[in-house]
N, CA, C and O atoms as a DFTB+ gen file, in Angstrom:
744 C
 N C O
     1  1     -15.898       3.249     -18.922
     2  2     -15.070       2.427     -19.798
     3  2     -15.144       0.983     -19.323
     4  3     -14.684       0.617     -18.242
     5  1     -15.737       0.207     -20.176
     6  2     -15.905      -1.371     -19.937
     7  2     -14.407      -2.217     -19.571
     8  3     -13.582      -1.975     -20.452
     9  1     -14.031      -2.863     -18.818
    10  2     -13.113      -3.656     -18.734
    11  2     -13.493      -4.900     -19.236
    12  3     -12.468      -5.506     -19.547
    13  1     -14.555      -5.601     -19.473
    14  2     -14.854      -6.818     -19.473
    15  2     -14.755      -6.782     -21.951
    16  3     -15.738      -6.590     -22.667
    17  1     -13.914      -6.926     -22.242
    18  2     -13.855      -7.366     -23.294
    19  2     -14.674      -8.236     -24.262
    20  3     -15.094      -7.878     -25.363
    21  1     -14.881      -9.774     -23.516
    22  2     -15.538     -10.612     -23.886
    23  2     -17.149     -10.597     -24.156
    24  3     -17.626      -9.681     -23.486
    25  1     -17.649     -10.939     -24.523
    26  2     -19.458     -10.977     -24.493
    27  2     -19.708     -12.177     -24.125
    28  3     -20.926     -12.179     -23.947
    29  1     -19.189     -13.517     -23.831
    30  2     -19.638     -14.774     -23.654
    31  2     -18.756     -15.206     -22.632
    32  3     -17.635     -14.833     -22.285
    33  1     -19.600     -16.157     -22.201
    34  2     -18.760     -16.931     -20.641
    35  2     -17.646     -17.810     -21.039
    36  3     -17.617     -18.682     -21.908
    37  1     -16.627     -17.356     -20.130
    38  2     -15.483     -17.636     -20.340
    39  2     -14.338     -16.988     -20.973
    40  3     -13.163     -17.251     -20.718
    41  1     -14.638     -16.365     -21.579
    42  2     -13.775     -15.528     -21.879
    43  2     -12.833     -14.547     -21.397
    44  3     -13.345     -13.724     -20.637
    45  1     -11.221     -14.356     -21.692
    46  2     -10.743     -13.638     -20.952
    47  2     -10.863     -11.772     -20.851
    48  3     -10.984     -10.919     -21.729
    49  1     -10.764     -11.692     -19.387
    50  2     -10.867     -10.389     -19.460
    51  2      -9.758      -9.406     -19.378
    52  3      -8.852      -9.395     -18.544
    53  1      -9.950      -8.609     -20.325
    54  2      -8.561      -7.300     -20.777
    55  2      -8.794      -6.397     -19.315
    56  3      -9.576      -5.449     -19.234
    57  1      -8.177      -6.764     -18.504
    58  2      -7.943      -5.308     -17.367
    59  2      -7.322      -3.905     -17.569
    60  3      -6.174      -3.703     -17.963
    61  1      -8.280      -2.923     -17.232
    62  2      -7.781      -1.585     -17.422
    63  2      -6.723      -0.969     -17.397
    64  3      -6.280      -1.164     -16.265
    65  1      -5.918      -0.234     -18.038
    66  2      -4.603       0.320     -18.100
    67  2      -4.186       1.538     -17.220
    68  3      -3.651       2.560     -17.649
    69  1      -4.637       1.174     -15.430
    70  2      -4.498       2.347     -14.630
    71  2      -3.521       3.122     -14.691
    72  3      -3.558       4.284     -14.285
    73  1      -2.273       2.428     -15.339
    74  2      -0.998       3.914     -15.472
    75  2      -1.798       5.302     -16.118
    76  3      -1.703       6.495     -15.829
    77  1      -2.530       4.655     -17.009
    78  2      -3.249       5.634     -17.688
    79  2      -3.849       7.057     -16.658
    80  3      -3.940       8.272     -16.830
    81  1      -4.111       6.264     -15.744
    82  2      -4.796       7.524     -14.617
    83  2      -3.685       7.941     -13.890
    84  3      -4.059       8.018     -12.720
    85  1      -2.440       8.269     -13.985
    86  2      -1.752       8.407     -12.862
    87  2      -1.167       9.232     -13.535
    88  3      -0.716       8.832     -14.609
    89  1      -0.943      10.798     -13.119
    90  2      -0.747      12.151     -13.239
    91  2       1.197      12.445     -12.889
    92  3       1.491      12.921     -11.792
    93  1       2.109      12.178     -13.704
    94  2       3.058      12.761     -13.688
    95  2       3.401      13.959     -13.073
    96  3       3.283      14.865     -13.897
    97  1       3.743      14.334     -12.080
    98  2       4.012      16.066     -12.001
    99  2       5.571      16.500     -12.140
   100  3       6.197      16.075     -11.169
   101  1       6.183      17.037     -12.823
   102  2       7.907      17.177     -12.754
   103  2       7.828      18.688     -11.549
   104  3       7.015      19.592     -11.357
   105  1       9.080      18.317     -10.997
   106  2       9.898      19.261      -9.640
   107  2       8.835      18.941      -8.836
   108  3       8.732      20.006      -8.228
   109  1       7.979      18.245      -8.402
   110  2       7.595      18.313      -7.414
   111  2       7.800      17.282      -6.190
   112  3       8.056      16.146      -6.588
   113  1       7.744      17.428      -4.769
   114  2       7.539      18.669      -3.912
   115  2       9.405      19.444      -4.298
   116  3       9.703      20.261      -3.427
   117  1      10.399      19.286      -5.273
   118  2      11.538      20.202      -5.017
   119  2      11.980      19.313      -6.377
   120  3      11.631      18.163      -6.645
   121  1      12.930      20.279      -7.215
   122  2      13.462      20.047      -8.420
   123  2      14.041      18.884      -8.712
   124  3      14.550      18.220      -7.810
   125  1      14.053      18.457     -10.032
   126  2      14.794      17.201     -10.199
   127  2      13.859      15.336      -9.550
   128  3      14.121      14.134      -9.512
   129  1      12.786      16.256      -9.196
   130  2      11.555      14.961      -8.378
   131  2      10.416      14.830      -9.595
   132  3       9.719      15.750     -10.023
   133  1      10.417      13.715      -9.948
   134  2       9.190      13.123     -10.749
   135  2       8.187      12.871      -9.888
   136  3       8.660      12.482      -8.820
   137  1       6.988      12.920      -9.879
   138  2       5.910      12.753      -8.729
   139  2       4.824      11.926      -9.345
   140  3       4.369      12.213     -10.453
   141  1       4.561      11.291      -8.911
   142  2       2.990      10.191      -9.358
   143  2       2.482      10.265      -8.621
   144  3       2.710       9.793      -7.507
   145  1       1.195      11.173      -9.127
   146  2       0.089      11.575      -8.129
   147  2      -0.800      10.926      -8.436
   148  3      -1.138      11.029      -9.615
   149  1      -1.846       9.652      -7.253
   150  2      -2.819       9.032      -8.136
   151  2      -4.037       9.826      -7.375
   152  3      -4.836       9.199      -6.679
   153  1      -4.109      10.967      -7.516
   154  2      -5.435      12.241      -7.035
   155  2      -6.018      11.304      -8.423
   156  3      -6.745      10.348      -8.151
   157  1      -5.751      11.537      -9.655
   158  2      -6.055      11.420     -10.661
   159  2      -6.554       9.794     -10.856
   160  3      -7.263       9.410     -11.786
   161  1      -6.171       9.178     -10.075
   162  2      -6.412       7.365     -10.393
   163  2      -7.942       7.251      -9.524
   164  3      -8.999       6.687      -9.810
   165  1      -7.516       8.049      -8.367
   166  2      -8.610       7.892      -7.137
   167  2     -10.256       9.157      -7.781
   168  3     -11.403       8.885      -7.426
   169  1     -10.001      10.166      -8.521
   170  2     -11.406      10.930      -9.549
   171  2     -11.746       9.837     -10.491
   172  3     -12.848      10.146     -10.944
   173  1     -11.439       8.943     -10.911
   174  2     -11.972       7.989     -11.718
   175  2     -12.194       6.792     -11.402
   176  3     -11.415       5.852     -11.248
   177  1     -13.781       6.894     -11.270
   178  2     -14.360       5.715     -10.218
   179  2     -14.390       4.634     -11.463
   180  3     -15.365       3.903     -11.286
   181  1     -13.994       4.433     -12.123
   182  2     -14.069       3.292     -13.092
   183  2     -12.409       2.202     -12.855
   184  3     -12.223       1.011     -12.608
   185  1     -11.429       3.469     -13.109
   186  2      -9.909       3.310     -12.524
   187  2      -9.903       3.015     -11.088
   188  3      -9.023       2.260     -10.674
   189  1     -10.847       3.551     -10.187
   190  2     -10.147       3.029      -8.980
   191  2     -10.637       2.125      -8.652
   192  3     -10.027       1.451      -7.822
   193  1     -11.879       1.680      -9.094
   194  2     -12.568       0.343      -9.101
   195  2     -11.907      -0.667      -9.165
   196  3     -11.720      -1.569      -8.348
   197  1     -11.409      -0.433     -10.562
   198  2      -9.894      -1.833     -10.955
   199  2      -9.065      -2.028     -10.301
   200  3      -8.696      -3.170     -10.027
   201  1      -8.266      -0.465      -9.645
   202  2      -7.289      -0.835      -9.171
   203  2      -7.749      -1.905      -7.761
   204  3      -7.350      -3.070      -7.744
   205  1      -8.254      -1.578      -7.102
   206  2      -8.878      -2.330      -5.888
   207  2      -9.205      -3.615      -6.527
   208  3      -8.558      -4.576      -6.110
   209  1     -10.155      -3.857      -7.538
   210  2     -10.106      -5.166      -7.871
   211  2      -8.783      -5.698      -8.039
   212  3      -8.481      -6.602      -7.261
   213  1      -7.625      -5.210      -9.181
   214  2      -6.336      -5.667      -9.510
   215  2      -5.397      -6.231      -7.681
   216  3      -4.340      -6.862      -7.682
   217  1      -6.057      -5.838      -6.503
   218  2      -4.736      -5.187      -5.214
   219  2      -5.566      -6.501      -4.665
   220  3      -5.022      -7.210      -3.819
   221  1      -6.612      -6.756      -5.048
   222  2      -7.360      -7.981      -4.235
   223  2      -7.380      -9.432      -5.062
   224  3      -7.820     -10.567      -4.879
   225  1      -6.747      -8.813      -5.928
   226  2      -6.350     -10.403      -6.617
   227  2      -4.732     -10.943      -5.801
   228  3      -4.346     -12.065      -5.472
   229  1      -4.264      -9.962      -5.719
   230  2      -2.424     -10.007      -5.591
   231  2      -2.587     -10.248      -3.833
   232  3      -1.529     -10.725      -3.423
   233  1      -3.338     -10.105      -2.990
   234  2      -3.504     -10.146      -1.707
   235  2      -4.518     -10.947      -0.838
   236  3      -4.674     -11.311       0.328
   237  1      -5.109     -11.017      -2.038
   238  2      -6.366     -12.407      -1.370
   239  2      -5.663     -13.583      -0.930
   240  3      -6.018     -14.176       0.089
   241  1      -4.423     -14.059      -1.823
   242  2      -3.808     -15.342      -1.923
   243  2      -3.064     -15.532      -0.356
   244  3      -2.578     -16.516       0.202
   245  1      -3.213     -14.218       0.020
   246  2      -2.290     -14.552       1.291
   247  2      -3.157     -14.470       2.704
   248  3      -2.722     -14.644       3.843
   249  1      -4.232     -14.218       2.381
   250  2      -5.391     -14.378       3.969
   251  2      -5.007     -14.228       4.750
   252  3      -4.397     -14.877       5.599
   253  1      -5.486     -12.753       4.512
   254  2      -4.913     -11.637       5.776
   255  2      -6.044     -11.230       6.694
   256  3      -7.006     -10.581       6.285
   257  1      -5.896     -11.652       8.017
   258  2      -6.828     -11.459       8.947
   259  2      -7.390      -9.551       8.800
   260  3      -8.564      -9.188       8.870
   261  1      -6.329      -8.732       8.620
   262  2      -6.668      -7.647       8.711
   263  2      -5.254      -6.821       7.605
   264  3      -4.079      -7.125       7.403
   265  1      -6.031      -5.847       7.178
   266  2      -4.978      -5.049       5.903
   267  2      -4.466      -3.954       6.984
   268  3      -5.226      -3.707       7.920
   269  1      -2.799      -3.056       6.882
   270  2      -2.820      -2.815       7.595
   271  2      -2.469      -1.110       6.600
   272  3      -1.470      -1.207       5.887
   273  1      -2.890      -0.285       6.565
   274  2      -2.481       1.630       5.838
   275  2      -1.353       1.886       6.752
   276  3      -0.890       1.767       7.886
   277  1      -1.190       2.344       5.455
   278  2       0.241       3.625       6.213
   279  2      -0.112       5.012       5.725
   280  3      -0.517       5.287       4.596
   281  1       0.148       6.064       6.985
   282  2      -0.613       6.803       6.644
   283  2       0.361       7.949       5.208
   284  3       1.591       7.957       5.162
   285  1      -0.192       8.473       4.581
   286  2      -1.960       8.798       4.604
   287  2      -2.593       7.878       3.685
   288  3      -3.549       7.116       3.829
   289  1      -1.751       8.157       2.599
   290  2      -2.095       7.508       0.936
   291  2      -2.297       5.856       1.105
   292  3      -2.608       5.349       0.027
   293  1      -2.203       4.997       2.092
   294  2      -1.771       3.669       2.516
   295  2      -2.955       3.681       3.120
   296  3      -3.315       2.519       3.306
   297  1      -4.110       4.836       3.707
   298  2      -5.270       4.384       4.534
   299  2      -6.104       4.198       2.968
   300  3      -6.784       3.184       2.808
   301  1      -5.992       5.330       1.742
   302  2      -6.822       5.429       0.769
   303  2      -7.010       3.924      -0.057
   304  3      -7.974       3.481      -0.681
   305  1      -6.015       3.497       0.150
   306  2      -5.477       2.041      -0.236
   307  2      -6.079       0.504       0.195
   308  3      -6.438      -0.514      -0.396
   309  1      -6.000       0.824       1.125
   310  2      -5.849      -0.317       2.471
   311  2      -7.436      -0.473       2.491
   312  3      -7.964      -1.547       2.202
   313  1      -8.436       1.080       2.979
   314  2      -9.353       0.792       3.830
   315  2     -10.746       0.115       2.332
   316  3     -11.680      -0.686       2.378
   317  1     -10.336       0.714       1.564
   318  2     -11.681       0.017       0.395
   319  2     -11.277      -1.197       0.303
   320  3     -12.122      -2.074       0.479
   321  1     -10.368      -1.448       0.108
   322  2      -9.587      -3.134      -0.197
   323  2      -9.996      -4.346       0.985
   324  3     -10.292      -5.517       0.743
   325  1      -9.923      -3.750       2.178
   326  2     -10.381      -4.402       2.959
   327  2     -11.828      -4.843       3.316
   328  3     -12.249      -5.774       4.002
   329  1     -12.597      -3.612       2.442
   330  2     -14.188      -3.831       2.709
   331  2     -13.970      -5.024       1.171
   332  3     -14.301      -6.196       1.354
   333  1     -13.758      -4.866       0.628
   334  2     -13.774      -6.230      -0.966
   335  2     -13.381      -7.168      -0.299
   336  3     -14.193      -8.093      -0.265
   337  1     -12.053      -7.399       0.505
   338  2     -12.025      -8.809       0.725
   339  2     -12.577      -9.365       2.262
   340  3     -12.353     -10.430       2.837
   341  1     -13.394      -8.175       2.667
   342  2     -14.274      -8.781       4.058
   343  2     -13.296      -8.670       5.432
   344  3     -13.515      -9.379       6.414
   345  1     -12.309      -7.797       5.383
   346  2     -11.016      -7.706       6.508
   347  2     -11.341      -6.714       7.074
   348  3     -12.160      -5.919       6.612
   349  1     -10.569      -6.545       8.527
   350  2     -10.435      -5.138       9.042
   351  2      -9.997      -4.483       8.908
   352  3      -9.717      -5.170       7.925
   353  1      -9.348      -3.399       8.802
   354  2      -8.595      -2.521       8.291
   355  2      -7.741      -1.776       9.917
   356  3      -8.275      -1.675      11.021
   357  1      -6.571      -1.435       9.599
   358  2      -5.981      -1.048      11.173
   359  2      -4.736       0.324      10.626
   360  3      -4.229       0.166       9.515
   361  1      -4.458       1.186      11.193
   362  2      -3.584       2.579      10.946
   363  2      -2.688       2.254      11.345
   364  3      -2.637       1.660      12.422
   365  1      -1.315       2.612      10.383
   366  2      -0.023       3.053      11.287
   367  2      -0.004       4.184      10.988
   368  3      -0.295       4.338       9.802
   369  1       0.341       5.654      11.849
   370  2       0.507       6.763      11.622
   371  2       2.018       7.455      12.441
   372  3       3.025       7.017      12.998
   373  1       1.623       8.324      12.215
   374  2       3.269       9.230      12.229
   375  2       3.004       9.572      13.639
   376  3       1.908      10.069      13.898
   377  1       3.745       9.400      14.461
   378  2       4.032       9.882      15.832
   379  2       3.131      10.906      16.476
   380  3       3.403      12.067      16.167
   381  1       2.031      10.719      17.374
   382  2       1.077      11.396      17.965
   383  2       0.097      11.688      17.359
   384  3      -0.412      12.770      17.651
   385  1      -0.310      11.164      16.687
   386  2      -1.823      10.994      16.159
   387  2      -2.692      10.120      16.142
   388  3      -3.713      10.396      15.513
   389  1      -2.603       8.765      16.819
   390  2      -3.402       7.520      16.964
   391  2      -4.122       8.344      18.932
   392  3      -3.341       8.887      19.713
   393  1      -5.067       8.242      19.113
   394  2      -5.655       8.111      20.830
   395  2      -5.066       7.106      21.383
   396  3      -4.469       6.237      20.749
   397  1      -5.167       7.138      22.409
   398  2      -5.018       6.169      23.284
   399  2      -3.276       5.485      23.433
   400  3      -2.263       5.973      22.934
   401  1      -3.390       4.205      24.300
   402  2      -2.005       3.485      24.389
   403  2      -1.142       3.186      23.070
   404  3      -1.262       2.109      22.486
   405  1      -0.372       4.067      22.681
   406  2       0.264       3.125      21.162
   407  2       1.887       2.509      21.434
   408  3       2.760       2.798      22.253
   409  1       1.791       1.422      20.202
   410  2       3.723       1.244      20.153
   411  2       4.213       1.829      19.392
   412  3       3.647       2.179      18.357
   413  1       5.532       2.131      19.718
   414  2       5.856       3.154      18.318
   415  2       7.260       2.546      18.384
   416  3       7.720       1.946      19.356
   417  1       8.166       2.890      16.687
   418  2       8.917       2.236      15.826
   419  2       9.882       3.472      15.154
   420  3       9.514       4.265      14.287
   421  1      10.976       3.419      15.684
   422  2      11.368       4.796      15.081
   423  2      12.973       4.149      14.062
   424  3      13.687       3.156      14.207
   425  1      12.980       4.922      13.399
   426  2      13.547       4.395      11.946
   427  2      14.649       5.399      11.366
   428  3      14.477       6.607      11.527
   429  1      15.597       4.997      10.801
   430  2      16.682       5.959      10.640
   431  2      16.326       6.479       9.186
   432  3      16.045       5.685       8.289
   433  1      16.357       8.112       8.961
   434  2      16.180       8.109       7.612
   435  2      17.276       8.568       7.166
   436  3      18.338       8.400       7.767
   437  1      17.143       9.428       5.673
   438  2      18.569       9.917       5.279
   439  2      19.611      11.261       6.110
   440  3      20.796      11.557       5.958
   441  1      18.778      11.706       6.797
   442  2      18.941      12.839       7.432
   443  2      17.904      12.702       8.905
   444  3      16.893      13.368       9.131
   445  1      18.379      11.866       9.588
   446  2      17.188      12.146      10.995
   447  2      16.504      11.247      10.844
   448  3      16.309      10.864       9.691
   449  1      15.989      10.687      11.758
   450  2      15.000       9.617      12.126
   451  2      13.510       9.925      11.858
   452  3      13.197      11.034      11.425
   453  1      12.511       8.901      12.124
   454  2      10.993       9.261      11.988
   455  2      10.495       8.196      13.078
   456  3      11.247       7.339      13.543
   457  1       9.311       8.321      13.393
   458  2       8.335       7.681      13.953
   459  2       7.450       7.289      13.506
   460  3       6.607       8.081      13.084
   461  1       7.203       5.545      13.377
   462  2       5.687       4.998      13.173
   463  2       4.774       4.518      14.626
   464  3       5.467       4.282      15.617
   465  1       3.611       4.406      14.734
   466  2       3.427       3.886      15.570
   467  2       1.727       2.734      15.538
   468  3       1.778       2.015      14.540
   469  1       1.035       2.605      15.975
   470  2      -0.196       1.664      16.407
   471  2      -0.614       1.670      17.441
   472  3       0.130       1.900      18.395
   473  1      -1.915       1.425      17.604
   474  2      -2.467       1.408      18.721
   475  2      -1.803       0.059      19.447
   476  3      -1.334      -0.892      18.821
   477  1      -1.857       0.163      20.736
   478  2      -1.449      -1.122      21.552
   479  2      -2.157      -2.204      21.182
   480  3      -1.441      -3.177      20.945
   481  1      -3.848      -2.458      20.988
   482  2      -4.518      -3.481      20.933
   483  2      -5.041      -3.914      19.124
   484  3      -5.407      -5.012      18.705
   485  1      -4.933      -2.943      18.558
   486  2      -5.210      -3.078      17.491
   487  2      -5.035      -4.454      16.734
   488  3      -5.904      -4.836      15.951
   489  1      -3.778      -5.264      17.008
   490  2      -3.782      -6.474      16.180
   491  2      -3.535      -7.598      17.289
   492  3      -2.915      -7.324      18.317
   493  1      -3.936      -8.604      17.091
   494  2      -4.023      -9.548      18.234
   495  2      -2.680     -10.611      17.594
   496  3      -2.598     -11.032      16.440
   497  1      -1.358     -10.961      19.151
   498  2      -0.579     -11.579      17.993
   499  2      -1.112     -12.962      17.289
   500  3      -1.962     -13.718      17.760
   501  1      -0.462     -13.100      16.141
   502  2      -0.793     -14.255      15.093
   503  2      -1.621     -13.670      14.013
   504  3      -1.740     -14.413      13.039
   505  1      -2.191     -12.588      13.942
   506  2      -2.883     -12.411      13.154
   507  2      -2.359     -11.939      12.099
   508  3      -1.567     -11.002      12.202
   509  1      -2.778     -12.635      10.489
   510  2      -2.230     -12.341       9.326
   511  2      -2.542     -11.280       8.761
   512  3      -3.657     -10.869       8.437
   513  1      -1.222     -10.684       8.604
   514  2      -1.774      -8.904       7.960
   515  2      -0.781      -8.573       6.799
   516  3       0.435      -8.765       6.822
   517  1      -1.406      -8.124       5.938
   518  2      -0.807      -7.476       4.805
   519  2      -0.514      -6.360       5.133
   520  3      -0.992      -6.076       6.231
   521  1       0.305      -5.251       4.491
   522  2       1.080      -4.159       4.571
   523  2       0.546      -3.427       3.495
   524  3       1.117      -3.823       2.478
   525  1      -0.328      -2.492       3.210
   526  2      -0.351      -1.141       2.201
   527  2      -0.410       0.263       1.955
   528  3      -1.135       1.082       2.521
   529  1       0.554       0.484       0.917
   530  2       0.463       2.045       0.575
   531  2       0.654       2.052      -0.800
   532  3       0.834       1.196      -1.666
   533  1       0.549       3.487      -0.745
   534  2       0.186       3.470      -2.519
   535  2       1.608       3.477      -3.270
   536  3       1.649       3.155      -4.458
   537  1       2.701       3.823      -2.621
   538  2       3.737       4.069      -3.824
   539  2       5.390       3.210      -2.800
   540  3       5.930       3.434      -1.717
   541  1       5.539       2.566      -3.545
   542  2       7.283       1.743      -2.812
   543  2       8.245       2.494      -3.522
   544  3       8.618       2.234      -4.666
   545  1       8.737       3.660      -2.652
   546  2      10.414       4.232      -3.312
   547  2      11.538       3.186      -2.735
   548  3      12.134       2.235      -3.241
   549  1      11.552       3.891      -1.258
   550  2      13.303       3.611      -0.789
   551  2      13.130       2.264       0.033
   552  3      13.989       1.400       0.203
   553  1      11.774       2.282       0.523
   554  2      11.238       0.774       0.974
   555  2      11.207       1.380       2.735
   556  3      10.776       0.559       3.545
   557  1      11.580       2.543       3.201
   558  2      12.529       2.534       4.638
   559  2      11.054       2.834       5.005
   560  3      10.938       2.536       6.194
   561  1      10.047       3.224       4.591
   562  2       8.662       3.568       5.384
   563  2       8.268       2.129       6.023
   564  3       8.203       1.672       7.164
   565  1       7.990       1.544       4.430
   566  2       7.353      -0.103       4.747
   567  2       8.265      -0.740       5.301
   568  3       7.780      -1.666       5.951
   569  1       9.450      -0.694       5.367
   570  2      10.097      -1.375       6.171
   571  2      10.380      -1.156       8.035
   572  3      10.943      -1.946       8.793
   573  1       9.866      -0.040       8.303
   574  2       9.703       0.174       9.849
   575  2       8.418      -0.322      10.054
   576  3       8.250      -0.938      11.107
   577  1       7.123      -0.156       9.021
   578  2       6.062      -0.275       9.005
   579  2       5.890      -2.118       9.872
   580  3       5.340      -2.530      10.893
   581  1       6.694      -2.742       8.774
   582  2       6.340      -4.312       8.759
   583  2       6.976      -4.251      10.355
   584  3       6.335      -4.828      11.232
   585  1       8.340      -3.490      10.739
   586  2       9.101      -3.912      11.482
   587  2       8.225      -3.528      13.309
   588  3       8.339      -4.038      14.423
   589  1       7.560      -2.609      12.844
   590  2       6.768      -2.351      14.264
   591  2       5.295      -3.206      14.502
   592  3       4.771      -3.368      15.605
   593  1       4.714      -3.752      13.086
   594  2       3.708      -4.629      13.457
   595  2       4.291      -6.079      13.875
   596  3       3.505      -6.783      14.509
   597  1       5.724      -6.677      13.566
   598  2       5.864      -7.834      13.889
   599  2       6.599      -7.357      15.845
   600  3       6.939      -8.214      16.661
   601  1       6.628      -6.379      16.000
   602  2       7.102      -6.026      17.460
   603  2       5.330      -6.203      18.731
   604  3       5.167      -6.431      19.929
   605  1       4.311      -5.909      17.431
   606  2       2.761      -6.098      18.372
   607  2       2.374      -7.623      18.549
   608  3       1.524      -8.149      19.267
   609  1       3.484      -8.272      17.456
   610  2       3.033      -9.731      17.024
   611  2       2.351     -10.467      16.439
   612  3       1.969     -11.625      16.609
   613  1       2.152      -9.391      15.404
   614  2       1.517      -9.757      13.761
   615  2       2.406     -10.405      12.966
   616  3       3.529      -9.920      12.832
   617  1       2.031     -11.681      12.268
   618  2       2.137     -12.254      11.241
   619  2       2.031     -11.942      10.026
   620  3       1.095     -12.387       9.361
   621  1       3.321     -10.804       9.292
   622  2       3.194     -10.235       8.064
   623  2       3.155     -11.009       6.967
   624  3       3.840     -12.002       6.721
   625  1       2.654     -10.704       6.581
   626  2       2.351     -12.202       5.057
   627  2       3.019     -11.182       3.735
   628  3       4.070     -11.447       3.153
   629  1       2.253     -10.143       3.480
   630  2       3.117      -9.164       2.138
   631  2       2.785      -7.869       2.412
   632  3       2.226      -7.668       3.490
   633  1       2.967      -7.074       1.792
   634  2       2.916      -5.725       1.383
   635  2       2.348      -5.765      -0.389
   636  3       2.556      -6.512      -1.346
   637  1       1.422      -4.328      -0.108
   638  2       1.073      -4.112      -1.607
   639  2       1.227      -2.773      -2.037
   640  3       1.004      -1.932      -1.166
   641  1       1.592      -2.306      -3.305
   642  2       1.541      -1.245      -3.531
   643  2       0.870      -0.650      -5.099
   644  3       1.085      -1.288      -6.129
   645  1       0.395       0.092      -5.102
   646  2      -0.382       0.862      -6.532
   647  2       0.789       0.571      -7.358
   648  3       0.862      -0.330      -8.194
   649  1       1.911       1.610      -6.977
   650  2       3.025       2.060      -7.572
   651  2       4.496       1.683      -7.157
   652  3       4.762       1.870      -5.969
   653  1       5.410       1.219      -7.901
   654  2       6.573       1.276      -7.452
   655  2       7.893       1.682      -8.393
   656  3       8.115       1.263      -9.529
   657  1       8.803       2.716      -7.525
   658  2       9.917       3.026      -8.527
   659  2      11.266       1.955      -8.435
   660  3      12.261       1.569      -7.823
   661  1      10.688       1.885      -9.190
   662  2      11.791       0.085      -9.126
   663  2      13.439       0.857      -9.408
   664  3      14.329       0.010      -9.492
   665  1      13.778       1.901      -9.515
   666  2      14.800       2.593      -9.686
   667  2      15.858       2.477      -8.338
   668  3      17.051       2.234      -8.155
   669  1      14.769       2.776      -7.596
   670  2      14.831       3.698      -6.117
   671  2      15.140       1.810      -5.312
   672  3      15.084       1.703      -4.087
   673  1      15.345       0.930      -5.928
   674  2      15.552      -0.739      -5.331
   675  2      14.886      -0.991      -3.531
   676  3      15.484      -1.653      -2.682
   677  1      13.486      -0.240      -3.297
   678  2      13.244      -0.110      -2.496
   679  2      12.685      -1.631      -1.618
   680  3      12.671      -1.966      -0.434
   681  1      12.293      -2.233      -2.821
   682  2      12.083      -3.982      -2.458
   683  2      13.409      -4.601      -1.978
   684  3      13.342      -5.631      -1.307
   685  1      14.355      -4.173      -2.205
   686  2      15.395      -4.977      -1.593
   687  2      15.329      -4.595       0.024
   688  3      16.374      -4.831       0.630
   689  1      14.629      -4.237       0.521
   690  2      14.533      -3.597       1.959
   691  2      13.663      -4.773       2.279
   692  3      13.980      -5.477       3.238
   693  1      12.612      -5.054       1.582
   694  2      11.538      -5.651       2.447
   695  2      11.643      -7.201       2.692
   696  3      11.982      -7.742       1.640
   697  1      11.463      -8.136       3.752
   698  2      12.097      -9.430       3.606
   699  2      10.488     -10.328       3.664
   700  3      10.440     -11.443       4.183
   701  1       9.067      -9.569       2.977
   702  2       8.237      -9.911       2.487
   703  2       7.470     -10.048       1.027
   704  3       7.339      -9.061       0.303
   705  1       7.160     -10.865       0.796
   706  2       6.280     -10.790      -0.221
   707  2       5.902      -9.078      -0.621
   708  3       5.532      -8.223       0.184
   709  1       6.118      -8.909      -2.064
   710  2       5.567      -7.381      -2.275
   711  2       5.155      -7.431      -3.673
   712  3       5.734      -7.931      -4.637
   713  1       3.724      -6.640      -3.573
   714  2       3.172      -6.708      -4.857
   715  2       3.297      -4.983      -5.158
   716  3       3.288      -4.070      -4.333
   717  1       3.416      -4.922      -6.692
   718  2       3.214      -3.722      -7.329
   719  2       2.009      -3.485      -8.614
   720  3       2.175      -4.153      -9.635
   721  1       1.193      -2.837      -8.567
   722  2       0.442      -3.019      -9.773
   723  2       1.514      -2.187     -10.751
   724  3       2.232      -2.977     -11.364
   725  1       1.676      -1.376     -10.921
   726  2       2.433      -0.288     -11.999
   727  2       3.953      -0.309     -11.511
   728  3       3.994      -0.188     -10.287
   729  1       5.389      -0.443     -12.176
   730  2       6.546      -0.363     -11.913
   731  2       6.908       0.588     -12.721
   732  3       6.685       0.446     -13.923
   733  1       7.773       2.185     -12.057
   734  2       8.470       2.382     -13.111
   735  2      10.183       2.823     -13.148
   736  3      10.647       3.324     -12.124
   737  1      10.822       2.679     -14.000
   738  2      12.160       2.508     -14.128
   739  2      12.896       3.351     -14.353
   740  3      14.012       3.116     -14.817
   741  1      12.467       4.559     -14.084
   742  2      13.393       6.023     -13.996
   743  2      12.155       6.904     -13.594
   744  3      12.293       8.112     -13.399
């Protein structure tokens, strides 16, 4: 499916309608949960093309030494985006799964705490890094996320996301720049 509309130079171009690829599931993982699964955005190499083009328009502006995933759906995100705009790409993951020396960031949730963490050397401080994953609910992920890379002494510039449930007021958490390609409101 062509995105480029126009036939002559200059002309503007109609960008693809990725909600279109993004798979509703109702009760899932437990009843009363709407789910946006982008399995379905990421099988359509035409859709995920865009979306990566669309995530590198909204994140270029902020020249980010290195993009940073959260795991898992946030590495699927992060690590193509970073080969488009020529960056490194760096993991935060869930408590005992990085090798070696890491810092870790532990975060209150609704019921019990969690763990993020990073490798010790991974970001050098000053260096400008964006924040991504694919979907912004309650904000409390990305918000330990940002809160343990500015503890290594990274310079957070924004966060990006595919998806966000603007319901769930999860941006009011973050005290960065945050992009969403798709918002939705229930």
């Amino acid at each position: 499916m062509p995105v480029n509309t126009g036939t002559g130079k200059g002309e503007a171009r109609t960008p693809m309608d990725i909600r279109q690829h993004i798979r509703s599931v109702p009760d899932f993982p437990k009843p009363g949960i709407l789910f946006y699964d982008i399995s379905t955005l990421l099988a359509h190499a035409d859709a995920w093309r865009e979306t990566v083009r669309q995530l590198a328009e909204v994140v270029r502006p902020h020249k980010p030494d290195l993009l940073v995933g959260i795991e898992s759906r946030g590495f699927l995100t992060a690590a193509p985006l970073a080969l488009e705009l020529g960056v490194g790409f760096v993991m935060v993951r869930k408590k005992g799964k990085l090798p070696g020396r890491t810092v870790r960031h532990t975060y209150d949730l609704e019921y019990g705490t969690d763990t993020v963490e990073i490798q010790d050397d991974a970001i050098r401080p000053g260096q400008r890094v964006v924040v991504l994953d694919d979907l912004l609910a309650t904000g409390g992920t990305m918000a330990a996320a940002i809160a343990l890379l500015r503890e290594v002494g990274a310079d957070v510039r924004a966060a990006a996301f595919i998806v966000e449930l603007a319901f769930l007021n999860g941006r009011a958490r973050l005290d960065v720049p945050s992009h969403t390609l798709i918002s939705y409101d229930s």
